[in-house]
Phi, psi and omega in degrees: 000321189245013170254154182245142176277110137005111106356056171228180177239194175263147192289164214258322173205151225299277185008327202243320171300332173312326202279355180273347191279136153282157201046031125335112181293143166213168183295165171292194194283245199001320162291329148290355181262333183264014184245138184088315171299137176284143172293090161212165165265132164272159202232347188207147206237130168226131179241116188289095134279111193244059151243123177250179173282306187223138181271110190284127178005304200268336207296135160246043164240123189302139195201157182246097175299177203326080158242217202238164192312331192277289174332320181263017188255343160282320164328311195284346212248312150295334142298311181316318191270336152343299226276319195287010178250005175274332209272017190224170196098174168231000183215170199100165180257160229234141193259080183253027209327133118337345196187140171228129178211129184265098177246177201206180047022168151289066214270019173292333186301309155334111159344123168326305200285324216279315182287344180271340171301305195296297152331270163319291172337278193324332162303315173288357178255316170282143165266098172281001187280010183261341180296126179236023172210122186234111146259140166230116195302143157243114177307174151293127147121337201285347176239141160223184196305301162351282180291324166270342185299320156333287160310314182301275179004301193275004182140348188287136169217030178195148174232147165221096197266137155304081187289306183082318187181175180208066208187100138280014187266316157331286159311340186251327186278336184264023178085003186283146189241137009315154177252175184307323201259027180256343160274328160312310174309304189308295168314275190354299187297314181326300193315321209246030146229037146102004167289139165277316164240117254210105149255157157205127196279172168219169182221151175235198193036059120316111184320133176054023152260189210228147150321310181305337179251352147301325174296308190301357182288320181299267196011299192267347173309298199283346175284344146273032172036039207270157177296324189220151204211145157238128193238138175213126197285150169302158174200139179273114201261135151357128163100322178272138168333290193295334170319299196285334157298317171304317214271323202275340172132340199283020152198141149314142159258172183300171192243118170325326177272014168230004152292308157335299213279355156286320184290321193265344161262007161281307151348269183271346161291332161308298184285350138320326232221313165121038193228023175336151176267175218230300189243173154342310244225322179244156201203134214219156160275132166317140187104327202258012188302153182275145230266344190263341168292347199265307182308306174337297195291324176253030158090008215256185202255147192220145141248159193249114181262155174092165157316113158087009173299114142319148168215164178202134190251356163131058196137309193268144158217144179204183185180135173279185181283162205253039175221130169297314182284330164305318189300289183306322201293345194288328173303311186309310163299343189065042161240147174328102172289353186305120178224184167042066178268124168192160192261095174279134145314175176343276177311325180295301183292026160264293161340301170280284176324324170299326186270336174273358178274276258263036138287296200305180182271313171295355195028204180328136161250109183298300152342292194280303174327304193300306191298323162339288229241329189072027177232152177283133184276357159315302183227030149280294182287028195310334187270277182320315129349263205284343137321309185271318122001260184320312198280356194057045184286304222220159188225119185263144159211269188270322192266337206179211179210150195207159183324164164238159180316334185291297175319307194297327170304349169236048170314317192304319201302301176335295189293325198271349167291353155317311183229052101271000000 
């Protein structure tokens, strides 16, 4: 319900088909980044760490338990030389981001000296002066006053901790080793080493939680008073401990009407509380949405440094490999980390935007769509629009058209008559 499926096609020119062959000689880095791509400035940089302390039950995001510093202090030796092949040349896009947002993994995990290392480099490869959002994902307990202070100091100005729940019965079914009361301690520090802007994610459906122990959960969320909150229904990803617990009998999910009936009461106890949601999933005090989800949703162009880091070029899409030693021999070679390359057409970027703005809460902005796309979305959808409609899916209103409460219970469904 609150994940959208990838869209794909086939790569675009014999360049790209190299990277999937193994052991294929390829060009270097730069000549691949820079042959084919469009000469635009990119607004937004995601940098990939993929080390936790524990790889949690429900998570499909690459990641690594416990390795050791000297691993990440190669890590940090190695993205630093990624980003310097973006940063060369003369033709190609030119990397100049508005928003930085660092994820995992754990990229809190990091050594003090190796992330202040890292942080600075990236200044020095880059022009980070247009950024106006930096983010880094946190665990809980995994940071003190010391270590944001580092952050903030070096440019950082948003933390976002996995809270998940505030249950410990919760907290044990999804693996999680924090207790409820390490995030409070964790905001305090962020707080008292001068950051302002401040998430904390949640999960509902959880096996054998209740509406009841979810409302207490918004409760202590909202009792730390943070600017932005992400609530996200559990989803069983191919591949995971808890998939595979579910599937064998040894935990329930949740009853699809009461994952719904969280969601439309997450819905309105937030915007009660002065947090409306802005998309599905996230919910913000005006001003404070976050700046690189907002880019995500409206199509913008990004690149992704580190293992298994998405990237999208006005079109263009890749994700590096989804191996750490891979990653490295490849950074290493001054060769593409790159797989899974594709091209969308016209119509596909048209198709894929109409399905992520209709995540937001204002959903298709008809303005903004046209300045996208150069097409009026009125009558690219001239049929469908008005279908959908007809079904109470979608709703128009001054600007566009955007979900109705009805809608949000089939969103995927909703976005995908788009692109189909």
């Amino acid at each position: 319900m609150s994940r959208v499926a990838r869209h794909r096609v086939q790569p675009c020119y014999d360049v790209f088909v190299q990277l999937s062959v193994a052991g294929q000689p390829q060009t270097d880095l730069v000549n691949w980044q820079r042959r084919g791509l469009p000469e635009i400035v990119v607004a937004g940089l995601y940098l990939h760490v993929p080390f936790c302390f524990h790889k949690c039950h429900y998570c499909d995001f690459y990641s690594l338990p416990r390795q050791t510093p000297e691993r990440m202090e190669r890590f940090v030796d190695l993205v630093l030389r990624e980003a310097q092949g973006w940063a060369q040349g003369s033709r190609g896009p030119v990397v100049r981001p508005e928003s930085v947002f660092f994820g995992g993994g754990t990229p809190s995990l990091l050594p003090v000296d190796a992330m202040r290392r890292l942080l600075h480099g990236l200044r020095n490869v880059f022009d980070l002066s247009a950024v106006t959002e930096w983010t880094i994902e946190c665990n809980p307990a995994t940071v003190d006053v010391a270590y944001c202070r580092m952050l903030h100091e070096s440019g950082v100005n948003r933390l976002s901790f996995g809270a998940q729940s505030f249950d410990e019965r919760e907290l044990a079914m999804l693996e999680r080793h924090h207790h409820p009361d390490d995030v409070r301690s964790s905001i305090k520090s962020a707080r008292d080493a001068g950051f302002e802007r401040l998430n904390v994610d949640l999960i509902y459906a959880i096996p054998g939680q209740t509406m009841a122990s979810w409302e207490k959960s918004l409760d202590a969320a909202l009792a730390l008073e943070t600017e932005h909150l992400s609530c996200y229904g559990l989803t069983y990803e191919p591949n995971t401990p808890i998939t595979a617990r579910q599937r064998s009998g040894q935990i329930v999910a949740a009853e699809e009407s009461l994952e719904l009936a969280m969601l439309h009461h997450t819905r309105r106890r937030l915007a009660a509380a002065g947090l409306p949601a802005y998309e599905i999933s996230n919910y913000a005090r005006p001003g404070a949405e976050c700046r690189q989800n907002l880019m995500y949703w409206n199509g913008g162009s990004y690149i992704g440094l580190g293992p298994a880091a998405a990237s999208h070029v006005q079109g263009w899409r890749w994700k590096n490999r989804s191996d750490l030693r891979a990653w490295e021999a490849g950074v290493e070679r001054d060769e593409p980390p790159a797989a899974d390359v594709e091209c969308l057409t016209a119509r596909q970027r048209i198709g894929e935007l109409a399905m992520l703005q209709l995540r937001l809460t204002r959903g298709i902005d008809f303005d903004s769509f046209h300045h996208l796309t150069g097409v009026d979305a009125r009558h690219e959808f001239a049929d469908l629009l008005p279908r959908l409609a007809g079904l109470g899916l979608i709703e128009q209103h001054a600007h566009g058209v955007r979900l109705t409460e009805s809608g949000l219970n089939v969103a995927d469904a909703v976005s995908g008559e788009f692109i189909g």
